[in-house]
C-alpha positions in Angstrom: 22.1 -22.7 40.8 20.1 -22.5 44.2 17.6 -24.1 45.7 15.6 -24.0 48.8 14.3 -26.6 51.0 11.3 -26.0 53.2 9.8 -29.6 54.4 11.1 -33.1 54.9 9.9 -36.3 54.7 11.4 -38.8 57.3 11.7 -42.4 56.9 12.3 -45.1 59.9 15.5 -42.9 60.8 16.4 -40.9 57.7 15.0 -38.3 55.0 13.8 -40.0 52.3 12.3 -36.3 50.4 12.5 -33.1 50.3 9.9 -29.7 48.9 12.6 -28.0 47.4 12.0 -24.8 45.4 14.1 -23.0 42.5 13.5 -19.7 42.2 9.8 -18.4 42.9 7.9 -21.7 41.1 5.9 -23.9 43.0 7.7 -26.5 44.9 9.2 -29.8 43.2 9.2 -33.2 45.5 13.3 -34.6 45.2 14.4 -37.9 47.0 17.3 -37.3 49.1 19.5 -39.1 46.6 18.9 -36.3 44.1 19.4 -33.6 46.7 22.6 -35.3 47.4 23.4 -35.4 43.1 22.5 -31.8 43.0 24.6 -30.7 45.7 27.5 -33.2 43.9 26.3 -31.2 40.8 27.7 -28.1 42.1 24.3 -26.3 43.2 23.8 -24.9 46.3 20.9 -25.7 48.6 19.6 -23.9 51.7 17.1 -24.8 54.1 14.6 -22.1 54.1 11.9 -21.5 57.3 8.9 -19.5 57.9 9.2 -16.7 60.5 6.0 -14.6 61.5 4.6 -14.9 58.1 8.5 -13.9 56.1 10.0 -16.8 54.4 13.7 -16.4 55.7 16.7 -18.2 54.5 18.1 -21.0 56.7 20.9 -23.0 56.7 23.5 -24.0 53.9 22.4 -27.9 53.3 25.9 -30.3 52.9 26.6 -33.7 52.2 28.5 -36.5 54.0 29.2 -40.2 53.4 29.6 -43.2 56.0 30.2 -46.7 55.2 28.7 -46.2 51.1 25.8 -44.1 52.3 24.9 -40.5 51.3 23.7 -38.6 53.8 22.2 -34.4 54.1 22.7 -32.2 57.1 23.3 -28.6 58.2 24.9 -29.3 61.2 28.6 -30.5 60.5 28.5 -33.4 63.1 28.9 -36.0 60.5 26.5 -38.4 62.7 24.5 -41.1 60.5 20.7 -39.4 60.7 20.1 -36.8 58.3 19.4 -33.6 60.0 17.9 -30.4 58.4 16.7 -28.1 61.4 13.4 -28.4 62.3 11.4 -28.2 58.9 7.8 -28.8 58.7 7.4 -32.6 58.1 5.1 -33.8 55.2 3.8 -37.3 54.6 5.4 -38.7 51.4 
């Protein structure tokens, strides 16, 4: 299955959750730890960004593990802070 994620919600240095959306229904709030399940799971998840008005698909979302943590990123660096691109921030 796919999903898309269009905001984050950052922690002291890390995503805690995520607006992620399946199909066309309204957005679901997930913690990063089931983002990282679902992407375990199989699924695929994409960031997804706003441009002039369009929603436009972003980036494929991976996971990584250092020293027993999960953590969620785009950009295959594999340092520590979770990194999604520059999605809108929301207050959890």
């Amino acid at each position: 299955m796919k999903y898309w994620i269009t905001e984050v919600c950052h922690g002291e240095n890390h995503i805690e959750k995520v607006k992620i959306f399946k199909n066309t229904s309204k957005p679901e709030i997930w913690t990063k730890d089931e983002v990282v399940e679902s992407i375990k799971n199989g699924n695929d998840i994409y960031t997804m960004i706003k441009v002039k008005g369009e929603w436009r698909v972003g980036s494929k979302v991976k996971t990584f593990q250092r020293d027993g943590t999960d953590y969620i990123h785009t950009v295959p660096d594999e340092v520590s802070p979770d990194n999604l691109g520059q999605l809108t921030k929301f207050i959890c």
